[in-house]
C-alpha positions in Angstrom: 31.2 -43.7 3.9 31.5 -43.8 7.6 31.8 -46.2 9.8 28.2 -47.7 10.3 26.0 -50.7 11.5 22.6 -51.7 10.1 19.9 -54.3 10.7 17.9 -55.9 8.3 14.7 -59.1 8.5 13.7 -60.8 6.0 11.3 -63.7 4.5 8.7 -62.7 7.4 11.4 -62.0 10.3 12.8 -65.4 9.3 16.2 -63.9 8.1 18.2 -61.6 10.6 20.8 -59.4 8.5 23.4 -57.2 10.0 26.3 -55.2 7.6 28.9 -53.1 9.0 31.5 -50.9 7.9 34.9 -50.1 9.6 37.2 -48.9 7.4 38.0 -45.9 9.5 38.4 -47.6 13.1 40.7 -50.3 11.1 42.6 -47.6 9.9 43.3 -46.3 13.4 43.6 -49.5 15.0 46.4 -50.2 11.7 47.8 -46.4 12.8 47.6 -47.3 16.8 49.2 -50.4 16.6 51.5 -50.2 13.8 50.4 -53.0 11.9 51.4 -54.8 8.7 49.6 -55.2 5.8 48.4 -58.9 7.0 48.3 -58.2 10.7 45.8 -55.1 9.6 43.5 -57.8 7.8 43.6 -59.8 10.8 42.6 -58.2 13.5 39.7 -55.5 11.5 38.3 -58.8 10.0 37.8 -59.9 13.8 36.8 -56.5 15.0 33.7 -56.4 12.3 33.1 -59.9 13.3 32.8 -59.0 16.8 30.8 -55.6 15.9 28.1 -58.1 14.2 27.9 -60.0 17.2 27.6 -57.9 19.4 24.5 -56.6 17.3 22.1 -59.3 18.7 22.6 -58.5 22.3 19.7 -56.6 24.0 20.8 -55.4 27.4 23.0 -51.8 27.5 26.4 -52.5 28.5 26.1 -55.9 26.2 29.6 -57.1 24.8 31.2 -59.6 23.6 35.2 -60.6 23.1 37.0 -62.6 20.4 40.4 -64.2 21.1 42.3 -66.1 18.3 45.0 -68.1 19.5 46.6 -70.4 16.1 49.2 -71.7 15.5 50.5 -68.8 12.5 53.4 -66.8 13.5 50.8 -63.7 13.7 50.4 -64.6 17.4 46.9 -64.5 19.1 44.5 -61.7 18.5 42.0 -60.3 21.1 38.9 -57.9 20.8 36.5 -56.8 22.7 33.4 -55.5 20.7 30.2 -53.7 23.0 26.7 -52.9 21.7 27.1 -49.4 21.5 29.4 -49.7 18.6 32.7 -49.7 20.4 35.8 -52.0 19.5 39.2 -52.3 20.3 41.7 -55.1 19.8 44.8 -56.1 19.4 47.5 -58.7 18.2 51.0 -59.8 19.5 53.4 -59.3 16.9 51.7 -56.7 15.0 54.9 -56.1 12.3 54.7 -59.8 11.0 54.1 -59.8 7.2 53.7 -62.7 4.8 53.7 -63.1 0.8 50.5 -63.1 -0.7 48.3 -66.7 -0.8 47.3 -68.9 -3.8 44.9 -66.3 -5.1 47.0 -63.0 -4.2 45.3 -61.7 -1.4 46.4 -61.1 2.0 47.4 -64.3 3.3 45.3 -64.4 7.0 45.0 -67.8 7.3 48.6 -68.4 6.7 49.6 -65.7 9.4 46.8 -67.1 11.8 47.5 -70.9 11.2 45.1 -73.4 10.7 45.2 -75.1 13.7 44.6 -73.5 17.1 41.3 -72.4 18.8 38.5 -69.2 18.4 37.3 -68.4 21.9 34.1 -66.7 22.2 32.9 -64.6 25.2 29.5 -63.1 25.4 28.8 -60.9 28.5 24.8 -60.2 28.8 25.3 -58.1 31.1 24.5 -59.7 34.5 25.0 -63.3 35.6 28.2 -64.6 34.5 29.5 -64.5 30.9 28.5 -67.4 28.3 32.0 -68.8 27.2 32.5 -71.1 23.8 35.7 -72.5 22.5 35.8 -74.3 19.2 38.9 -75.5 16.8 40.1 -72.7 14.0 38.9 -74.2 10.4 41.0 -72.0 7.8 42.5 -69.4 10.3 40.7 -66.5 8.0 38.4 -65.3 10.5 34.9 -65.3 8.9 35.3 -69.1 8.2 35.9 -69.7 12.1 33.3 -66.9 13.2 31.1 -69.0 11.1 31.8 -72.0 12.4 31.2 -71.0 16.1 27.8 -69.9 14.9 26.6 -73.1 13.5 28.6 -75.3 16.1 27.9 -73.4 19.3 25.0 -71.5 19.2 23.6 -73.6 16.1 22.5 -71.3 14.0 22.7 -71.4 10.2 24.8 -68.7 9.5 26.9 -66.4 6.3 29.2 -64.6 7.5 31.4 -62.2 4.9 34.1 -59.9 6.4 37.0 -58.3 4.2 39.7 -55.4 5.0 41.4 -53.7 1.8 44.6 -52.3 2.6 46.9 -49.9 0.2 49.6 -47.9 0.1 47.9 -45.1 1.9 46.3 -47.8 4.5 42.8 -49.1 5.1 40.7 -48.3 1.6 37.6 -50.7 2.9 36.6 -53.0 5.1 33.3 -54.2 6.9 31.2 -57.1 6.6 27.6 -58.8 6.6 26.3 -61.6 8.7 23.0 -63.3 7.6 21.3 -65.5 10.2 18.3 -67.8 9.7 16.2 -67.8 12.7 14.7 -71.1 14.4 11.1 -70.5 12.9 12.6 -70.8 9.7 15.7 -73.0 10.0 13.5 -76.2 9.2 13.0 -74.8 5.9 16.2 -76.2 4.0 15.5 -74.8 1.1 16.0 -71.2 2.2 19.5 -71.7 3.7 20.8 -73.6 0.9 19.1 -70.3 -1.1 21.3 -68.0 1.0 24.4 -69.9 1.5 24.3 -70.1 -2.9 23.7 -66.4 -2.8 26.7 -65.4 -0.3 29.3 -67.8 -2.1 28.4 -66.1 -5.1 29.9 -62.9 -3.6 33.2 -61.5 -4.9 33.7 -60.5 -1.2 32.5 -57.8 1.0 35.5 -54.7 0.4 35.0 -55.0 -3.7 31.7 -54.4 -3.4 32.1 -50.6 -1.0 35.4 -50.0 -3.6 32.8 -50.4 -6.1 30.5 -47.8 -4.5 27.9 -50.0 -2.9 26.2 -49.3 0.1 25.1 -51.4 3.0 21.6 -51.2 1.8 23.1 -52.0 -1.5 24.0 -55.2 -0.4 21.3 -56.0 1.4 19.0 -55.1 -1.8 21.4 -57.7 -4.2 21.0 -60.7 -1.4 17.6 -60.6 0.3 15.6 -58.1 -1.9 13.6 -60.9 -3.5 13.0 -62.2 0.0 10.7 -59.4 1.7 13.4 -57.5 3.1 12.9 -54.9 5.7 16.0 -52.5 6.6 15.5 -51.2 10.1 15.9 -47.3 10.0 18.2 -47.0 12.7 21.9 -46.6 11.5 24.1 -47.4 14.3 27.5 -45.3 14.1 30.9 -47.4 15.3 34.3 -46.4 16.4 37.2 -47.8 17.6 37.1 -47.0 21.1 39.5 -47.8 24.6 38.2 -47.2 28.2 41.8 -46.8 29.4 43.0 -43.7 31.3 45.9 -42.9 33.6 43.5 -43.4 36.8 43.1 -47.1 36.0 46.5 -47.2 35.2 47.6 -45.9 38.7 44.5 -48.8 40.0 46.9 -51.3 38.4 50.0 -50.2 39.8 48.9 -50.1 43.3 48.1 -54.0 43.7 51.7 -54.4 42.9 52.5 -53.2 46.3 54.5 -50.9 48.3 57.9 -52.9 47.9 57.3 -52.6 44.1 56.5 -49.4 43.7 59.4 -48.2 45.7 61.5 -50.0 43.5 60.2 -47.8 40.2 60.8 -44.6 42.1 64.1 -45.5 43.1 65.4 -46.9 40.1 63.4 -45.5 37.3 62.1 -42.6 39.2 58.3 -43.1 37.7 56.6 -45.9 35.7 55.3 -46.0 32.4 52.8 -48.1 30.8 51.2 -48.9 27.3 47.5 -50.4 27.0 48.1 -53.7 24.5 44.4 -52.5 23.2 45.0 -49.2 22.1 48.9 -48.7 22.2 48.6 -45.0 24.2 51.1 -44.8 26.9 50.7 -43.5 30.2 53.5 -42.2 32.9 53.5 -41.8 36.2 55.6 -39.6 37.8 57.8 -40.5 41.1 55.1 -38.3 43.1 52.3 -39.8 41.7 53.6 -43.2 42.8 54.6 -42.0 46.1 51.0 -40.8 46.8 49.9 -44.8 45.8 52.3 -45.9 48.8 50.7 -43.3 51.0 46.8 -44.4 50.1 48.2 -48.0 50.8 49.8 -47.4 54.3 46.7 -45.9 55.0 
């Protein structure tokens, strides 16, 4: 199935739903990056988390960025998610790899760490950026995406994301965020419904291994509830903005003095972008026209 984002409402427009699928731009990211097995979990767990996000922003050019700094020897991890559909991230040490946890699986939180902090930056658009910062609970991502929800923009929130990673790579991943809105939040009795029904889940990637769609899902959680699934189907992709020009923007605030040095000593420059791994070079005559444009 491709790489995909629906909405859902339900119970009246009191329930928001959003699902996801990115099994294809984890498995580039995994590809770009080199990633291990754990370090692949990571950081497409935090991509779809950032894809669902994103989803509630209304203004074009809408985005929103996840950074994950704990205390696991993973390093941080960084993503910037927009609400066209694009994502990119990254992590520092991508080639980490751990044994699996308690119940077998892919041991994020251990590679994250436990303790540390989830920053959260949502960009509307205009104005300046709304920032949030709140303390990692369990280092496995949707546990601290869900967290930030309820803590800092208190709403009662599910939040499921999964990657599946074989031999051959990424096999699944995605994930579903229900929301209750605050017409219905003051009814108890429906989050404690839907936090019952998520927990109940054997996790999002069995259920596309097991052939299930996004509407699938939808159906088996809120289809009792009056659930509308918005026709649009949103197509995502991993996606950088990077290019040699910005590249050669970037070199020329380092000076003239600096970029003298690279063509004397290294007769060029080159450069890799952390989000997407591609590597740019600039020739010696390249950087010599920079020094000219700066005299100027």
């Amino acid at each position: 199935m491709a790489d995909q984002l629906i909405r859902a409402t339900a119970a009246d427009g009191g329930i928001r739903a959003v699902g996801v699928i990115t099994t294809r731009l984890t498995e580039e990211a995994r590809q770009r990056h080199a990633l291990s097995y754990v370090a692949t979990a990571a950081l497409g767990r935090t991509m779809s988390s950032g894809l669902l996000l994103a989803s509630s922003m209304k203004r074009e050019g809408s985005r929103v960025n996840i950074r994950v700094n704990g205390n696991g020897p993973l390093g941080g991890i960084l993503v910037d998610a927009r609400l066209d559909g694009t994502v990119r991230g990254y992590v520092d040490n991508p080639a980490i790899e751990l044994p699996p946890n308690s119940l077998g699986k892919l041991d994020v939180g251990g590679a994250v760490g436990q303790e540390g902090y989830l920053y959260v930056i949502r960009d509307v658009g205009y104005g300046y950026p709304y920032s949030s910062t709140v303390e990692l609970v369990s280092g496995e991502i949707g546990d601290d995406i869900t967290n930030y929800l309820v803590t800092s923009e208190q709403t009662p929130s599910a939040l499921v994301v999964g990657v599946f990673v074989g031999e051959k790579g990424v096999q699944a991943s995605g994930g579903i965020l229900i929301q209750v809105m605050p017409k219905a939040a003051s009814e108890p009795t429906l989050v404690e419904i839907l936090e019952a029904r998520v927990d109940k889940l054997s996790g999002f990637t069995p259920l596309l291994q097991a052939g299930k769609t996004l509407p699938d899902i939808f159906e088996q959680l809120l289809g009792d509830m009056g659930l509308v699934i918005l026709p649009e189907v949103q197509m995502v992709h991993f996606h950088c903005g990077c290019s040699l020009d910005r590249v050669l923007g970037a070199l020329k605030l380092l000076g003239q003095a600096e970029i003298q040095d690279m063509i004397e000593k290294d007769d060029g420059a080159e450069a890799t972008c952390h989000f997407c791994g591609e590597v740019y070079n600039a020739s010696s005559n390249q950087l010599a026209q920079l020094i000219e444009e700066l005299q100027a």
